[in-house]
BAKEGU-36180 format. One record per residue: residue number from 0; residue in one letter; z, x, y of N, C-alpha, C in turn. Coordinates in Angstrom, 2 decimals. Layout:
<recs>
REC    n  res     n.up   n.east  n.north    ca.up  ca.east  ca.north     c.up   c.east  c.north
REC  NUM    a        Z        X        Y        Z        X         Y        Z        X        Y
...
</recs>
This chain:
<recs>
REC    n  res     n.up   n.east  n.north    ca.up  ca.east  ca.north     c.up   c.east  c.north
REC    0    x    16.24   -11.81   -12.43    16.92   -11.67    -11.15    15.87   -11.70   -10.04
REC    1    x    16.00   -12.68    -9.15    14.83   -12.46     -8.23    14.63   -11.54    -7.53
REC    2    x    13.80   -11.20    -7.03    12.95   -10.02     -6.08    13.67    -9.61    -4.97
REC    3    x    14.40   -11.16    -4.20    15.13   -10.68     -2.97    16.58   -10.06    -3.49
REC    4    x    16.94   -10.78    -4.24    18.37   -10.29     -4.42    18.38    -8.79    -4.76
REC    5    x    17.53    -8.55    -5.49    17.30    -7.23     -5.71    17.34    -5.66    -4.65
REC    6    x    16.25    -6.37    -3.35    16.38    -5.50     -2.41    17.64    -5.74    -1.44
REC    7    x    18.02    -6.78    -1.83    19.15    -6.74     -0.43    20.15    -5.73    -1.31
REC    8    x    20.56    -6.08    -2.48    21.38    -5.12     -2.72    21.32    -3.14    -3.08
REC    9    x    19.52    -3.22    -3.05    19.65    -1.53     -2.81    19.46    -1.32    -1.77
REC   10    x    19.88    -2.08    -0.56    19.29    -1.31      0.31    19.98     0.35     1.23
REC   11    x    21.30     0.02     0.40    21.95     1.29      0.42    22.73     1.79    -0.48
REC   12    x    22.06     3.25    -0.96    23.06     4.04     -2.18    23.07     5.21    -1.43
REC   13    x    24.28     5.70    -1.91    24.92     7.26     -1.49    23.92     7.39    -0.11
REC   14    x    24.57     6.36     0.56    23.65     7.29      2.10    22.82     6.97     2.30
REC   15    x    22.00     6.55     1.46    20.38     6.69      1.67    20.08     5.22     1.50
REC   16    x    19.24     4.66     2.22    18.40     3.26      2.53    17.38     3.55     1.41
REC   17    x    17.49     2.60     0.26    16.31     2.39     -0.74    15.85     0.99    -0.47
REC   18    x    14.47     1.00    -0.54    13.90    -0.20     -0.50    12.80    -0.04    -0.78
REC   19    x    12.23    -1.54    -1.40    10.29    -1.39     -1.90     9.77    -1.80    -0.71
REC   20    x     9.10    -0.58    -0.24     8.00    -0.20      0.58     7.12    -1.53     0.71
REC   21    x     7.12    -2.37    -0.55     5.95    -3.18      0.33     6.51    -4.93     0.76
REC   22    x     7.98    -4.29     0.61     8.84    -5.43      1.04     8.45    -5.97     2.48
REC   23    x     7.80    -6.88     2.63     7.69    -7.01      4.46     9.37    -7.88     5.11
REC   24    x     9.86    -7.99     4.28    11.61    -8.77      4.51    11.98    -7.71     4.68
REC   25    x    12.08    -6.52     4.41    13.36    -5.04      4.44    12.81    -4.58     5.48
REC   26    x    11.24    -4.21     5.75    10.78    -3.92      7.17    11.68    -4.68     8.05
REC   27    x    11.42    -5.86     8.29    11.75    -6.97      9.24    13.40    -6.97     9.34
REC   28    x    14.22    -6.20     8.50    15.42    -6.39      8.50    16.25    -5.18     8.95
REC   29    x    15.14    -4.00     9.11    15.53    -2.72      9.41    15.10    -2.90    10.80
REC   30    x    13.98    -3.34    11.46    13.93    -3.55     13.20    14.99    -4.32    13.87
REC   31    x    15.16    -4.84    12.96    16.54    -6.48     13.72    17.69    -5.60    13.78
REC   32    x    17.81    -4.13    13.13    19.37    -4.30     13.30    19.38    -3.76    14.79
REC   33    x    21.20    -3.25    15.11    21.23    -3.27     16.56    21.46    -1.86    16.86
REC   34    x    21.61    -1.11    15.45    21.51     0.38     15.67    20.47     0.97    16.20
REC   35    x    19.11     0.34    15.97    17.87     0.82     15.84    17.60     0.45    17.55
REC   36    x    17.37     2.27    17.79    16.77     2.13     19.72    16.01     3.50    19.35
REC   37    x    15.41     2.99    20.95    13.97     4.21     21.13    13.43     4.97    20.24
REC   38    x    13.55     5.86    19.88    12.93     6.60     18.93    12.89     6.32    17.43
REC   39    x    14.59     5.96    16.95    14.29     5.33     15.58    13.61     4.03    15.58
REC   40    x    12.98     3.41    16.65    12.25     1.63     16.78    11.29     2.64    16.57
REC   41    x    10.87     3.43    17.16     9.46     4.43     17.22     8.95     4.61    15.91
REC   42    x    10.08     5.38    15.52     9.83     5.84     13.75     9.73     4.91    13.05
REC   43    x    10.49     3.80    13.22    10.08     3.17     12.04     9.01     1.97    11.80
REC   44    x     8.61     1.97    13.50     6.99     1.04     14.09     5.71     2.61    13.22
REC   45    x     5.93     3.49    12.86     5.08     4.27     12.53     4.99     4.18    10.86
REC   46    x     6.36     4.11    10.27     6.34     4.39      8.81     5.30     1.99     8.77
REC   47    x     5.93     1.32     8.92     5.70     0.14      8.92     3.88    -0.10     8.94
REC   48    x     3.38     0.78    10.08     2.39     0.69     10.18     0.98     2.02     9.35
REC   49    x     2.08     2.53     8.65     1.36     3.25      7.66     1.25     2.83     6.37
REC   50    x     2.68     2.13     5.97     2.52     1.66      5.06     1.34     0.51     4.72
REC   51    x     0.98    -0.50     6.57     0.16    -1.46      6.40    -1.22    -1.07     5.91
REC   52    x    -1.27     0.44     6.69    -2.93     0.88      6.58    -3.21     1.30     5.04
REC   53    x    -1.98     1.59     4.48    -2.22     1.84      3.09    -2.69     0.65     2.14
REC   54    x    -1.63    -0.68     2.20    -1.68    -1.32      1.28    -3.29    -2.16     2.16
REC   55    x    -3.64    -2.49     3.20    -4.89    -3.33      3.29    -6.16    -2.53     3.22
REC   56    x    -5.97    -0.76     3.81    -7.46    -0.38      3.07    -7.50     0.50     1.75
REC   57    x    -6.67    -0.17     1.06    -6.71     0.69     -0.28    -8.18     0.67    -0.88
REC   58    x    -8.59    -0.26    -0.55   -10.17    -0.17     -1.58   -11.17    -0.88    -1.02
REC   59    x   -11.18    -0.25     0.56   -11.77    -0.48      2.04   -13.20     0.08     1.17
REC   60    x   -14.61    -1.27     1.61   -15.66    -0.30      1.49   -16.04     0.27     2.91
REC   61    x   -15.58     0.15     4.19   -16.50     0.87      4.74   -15.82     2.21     5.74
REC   62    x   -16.01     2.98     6.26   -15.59     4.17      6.17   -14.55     4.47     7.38
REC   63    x   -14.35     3.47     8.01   -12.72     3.29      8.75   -11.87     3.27     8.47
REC   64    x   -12.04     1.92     7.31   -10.70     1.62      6.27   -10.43     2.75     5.47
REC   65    x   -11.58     3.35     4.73   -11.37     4.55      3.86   -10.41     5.81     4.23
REC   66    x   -11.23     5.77     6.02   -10.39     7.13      6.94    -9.06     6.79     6.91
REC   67    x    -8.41     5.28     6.96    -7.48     4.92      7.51    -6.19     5.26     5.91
REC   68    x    -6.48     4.66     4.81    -6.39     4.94      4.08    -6.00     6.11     3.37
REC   69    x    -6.67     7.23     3.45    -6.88     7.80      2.99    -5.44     9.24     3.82
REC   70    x    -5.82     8.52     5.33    -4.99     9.70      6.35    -3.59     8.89     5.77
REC   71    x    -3.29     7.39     5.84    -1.86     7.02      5.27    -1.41     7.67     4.28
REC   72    x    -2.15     8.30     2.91    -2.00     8.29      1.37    -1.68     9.68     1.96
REC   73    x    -2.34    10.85     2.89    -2.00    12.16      2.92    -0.85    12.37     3.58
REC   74    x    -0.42    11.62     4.41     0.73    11.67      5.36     2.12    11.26     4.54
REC   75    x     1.71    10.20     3.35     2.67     9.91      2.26     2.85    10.58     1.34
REC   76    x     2.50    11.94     1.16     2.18    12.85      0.01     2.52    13.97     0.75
REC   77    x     2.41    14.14     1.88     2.80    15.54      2.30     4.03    15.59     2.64
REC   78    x     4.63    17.01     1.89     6.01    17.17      1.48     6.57    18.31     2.57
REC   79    x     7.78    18.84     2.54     8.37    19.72      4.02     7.50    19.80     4.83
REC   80    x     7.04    18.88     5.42     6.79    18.99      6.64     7.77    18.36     7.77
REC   81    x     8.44    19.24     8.70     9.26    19.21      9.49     9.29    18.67    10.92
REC   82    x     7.90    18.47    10.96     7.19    17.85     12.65     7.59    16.37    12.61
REC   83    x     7.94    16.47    14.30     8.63    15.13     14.74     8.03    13.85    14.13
REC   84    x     7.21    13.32    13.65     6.56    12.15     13.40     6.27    12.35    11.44
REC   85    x     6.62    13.06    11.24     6.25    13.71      9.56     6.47    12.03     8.75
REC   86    x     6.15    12.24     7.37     7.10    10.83      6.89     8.39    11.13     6.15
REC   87    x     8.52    13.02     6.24     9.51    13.28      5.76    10.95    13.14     6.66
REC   88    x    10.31    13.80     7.56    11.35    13.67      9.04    11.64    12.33     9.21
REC   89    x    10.53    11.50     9.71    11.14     9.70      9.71    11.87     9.33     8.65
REC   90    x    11.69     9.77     7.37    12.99     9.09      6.43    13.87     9.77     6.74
REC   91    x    14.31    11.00     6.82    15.40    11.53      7.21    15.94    11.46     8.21
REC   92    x    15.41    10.59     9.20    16.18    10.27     10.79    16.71     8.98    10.43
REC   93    x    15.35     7.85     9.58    16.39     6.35      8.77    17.01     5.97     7.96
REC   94    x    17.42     7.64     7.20    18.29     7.44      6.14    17.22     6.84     5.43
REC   95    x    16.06     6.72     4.93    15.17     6.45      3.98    15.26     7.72     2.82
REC   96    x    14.96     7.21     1.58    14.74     8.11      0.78    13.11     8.07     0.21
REC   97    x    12.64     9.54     0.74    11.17     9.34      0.96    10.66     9.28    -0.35
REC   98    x    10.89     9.79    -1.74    10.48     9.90     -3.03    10.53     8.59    -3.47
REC   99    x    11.51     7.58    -3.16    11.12     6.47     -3.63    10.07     5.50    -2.84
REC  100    x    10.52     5.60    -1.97     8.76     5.14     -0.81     7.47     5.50    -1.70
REC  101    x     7.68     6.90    -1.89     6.01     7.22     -2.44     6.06     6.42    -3.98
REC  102    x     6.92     6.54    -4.64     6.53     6.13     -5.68     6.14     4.75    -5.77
REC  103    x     7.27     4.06    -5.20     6.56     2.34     -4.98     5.39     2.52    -4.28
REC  104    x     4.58     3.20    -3.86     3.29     3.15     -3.14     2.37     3.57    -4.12
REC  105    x     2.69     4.79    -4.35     1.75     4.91     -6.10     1.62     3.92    -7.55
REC  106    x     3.05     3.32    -7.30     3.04     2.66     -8.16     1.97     1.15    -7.67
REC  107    x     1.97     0.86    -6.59     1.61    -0.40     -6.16     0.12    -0.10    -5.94
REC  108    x    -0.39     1.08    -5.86    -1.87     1.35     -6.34    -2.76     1.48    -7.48
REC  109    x    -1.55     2.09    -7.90    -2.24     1.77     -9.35    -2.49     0.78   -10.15
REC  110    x    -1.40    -0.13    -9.89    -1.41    -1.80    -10.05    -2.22    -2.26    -9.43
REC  111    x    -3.14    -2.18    -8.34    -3.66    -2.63     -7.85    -5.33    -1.75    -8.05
REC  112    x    -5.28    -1.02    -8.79    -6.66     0.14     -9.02    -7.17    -0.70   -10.41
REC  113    x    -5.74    -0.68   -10.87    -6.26    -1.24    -12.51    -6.86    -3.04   -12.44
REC  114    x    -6.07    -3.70   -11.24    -6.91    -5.16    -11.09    -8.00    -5.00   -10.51
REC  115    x    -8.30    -3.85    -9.48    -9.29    -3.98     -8.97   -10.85    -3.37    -9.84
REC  116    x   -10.21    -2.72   -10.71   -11.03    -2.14    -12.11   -11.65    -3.21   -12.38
REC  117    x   -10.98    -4.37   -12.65   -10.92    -5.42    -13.91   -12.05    -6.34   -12.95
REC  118    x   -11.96    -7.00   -12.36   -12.12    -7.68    -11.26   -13.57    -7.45   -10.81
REC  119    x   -13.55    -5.68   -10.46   -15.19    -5.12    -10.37   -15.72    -5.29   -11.64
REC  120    x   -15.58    -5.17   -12.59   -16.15    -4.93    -13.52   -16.75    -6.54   -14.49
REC  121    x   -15.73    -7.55   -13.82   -16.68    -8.78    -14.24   -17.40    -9.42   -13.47
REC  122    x   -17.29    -8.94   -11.48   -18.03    -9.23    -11.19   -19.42    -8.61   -11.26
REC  123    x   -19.37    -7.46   -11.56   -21.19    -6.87    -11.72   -21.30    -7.23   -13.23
REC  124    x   -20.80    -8.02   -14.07   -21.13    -8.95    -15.44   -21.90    -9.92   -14.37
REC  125    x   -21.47   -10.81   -13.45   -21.68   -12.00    -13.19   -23.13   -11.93   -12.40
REC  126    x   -23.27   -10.39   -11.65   -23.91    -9.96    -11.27   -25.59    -9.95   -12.06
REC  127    x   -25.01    -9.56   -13.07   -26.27    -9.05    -14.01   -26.66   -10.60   -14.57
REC  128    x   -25.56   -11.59   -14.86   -26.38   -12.61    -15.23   -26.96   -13.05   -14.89
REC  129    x   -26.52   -13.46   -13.50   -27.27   -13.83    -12.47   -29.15   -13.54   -12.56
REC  130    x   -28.59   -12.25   -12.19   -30.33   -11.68    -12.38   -31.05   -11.41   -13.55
REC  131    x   -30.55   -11.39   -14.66   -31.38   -11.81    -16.00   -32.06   -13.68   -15.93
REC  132    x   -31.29   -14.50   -15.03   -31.67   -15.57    -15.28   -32.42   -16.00   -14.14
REC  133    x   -32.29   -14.95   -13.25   -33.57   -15.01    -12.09   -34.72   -14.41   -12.54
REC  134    x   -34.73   -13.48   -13.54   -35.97   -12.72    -13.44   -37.01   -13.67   -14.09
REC  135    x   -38.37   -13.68   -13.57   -39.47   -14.21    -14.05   -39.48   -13.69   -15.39
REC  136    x   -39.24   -12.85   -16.04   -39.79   -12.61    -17.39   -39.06   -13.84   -17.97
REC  137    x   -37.89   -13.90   -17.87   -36.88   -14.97    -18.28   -37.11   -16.68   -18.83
REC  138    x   -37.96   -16.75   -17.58   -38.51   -18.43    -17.33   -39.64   -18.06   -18.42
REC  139    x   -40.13   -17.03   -18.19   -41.43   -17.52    -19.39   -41.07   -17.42   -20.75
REC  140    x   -40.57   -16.60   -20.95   -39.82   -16.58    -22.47   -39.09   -17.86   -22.98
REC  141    x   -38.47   -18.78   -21.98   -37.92   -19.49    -22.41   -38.33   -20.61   -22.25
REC  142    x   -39.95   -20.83   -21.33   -40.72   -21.70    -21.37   -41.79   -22.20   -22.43
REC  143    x   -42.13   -20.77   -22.59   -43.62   -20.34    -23.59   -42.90   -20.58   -25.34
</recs>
């Protein structure tokens, strides 16, 4: 069953707006509607743009992306918190259901921890060949 058909049809159960978080079509389809003014455009220009800082500095090396990252992943994890901008409060003003948000976000890290595992780990292989076949001891051994 493809991917879209999928989200168009959860995008509402019992009340609640489900959708995968890293859908950029369900974003784009939740600003267009004509319900959405001032404050819920607000809220949901905030959840949109947390979600972005999550999924592009997930495995940021330098220490912006990390901050950026890192403040998205705590703001997505922190639970009753009741303050106007919370991500608990914003799902509960868009009819979002916030437990499934986090989980497609955990889930889409970890999928993405375990390629990026894989990925590091043959490039410092490629790394090391490299420099076994640069090193001078190398040339002579295989000259001599």
């Amino acid at each position: 069953m493809p991917r879209k058909f999928i989200s168009e049809q959860s995008l509402v159960t019992d009340r609640w707006i489900s959708f995968d978080p890293l859908d950029d079509e369900i974003i784009s389809k939740l600003f267009k509607k004509d319900i959405r003014e001032g404050e819920e455009k607000l809220m949901l220009a905030v959840l949109a743009d947390a979600i972005d800082d999550f999924k592009k500095h997930a495995f940021s090396k330098d220490q912006r992306g990390q901050k950026l990252f890192q403040e998205a992943e705590e703001w997505f994890l922190e639970k009753d918190d009741d303050q106007l901008f919370s991500f608990e409060y914003i799902c509960t003003s868009l009819q979002l259901h916030p437990d499934y948000i986090r989980r497609g976000l955990l889930a889409w890290k970890q999928s993405k921890l375990k390629t990026h595992s894989v990925e590091s780990h043959r490039e410092g292989r490629r790394k090391l060949a490299k420099t076994r076949i640069k090193h001078p001891s190398m040339r002579l051994s295989r000259t001599g």
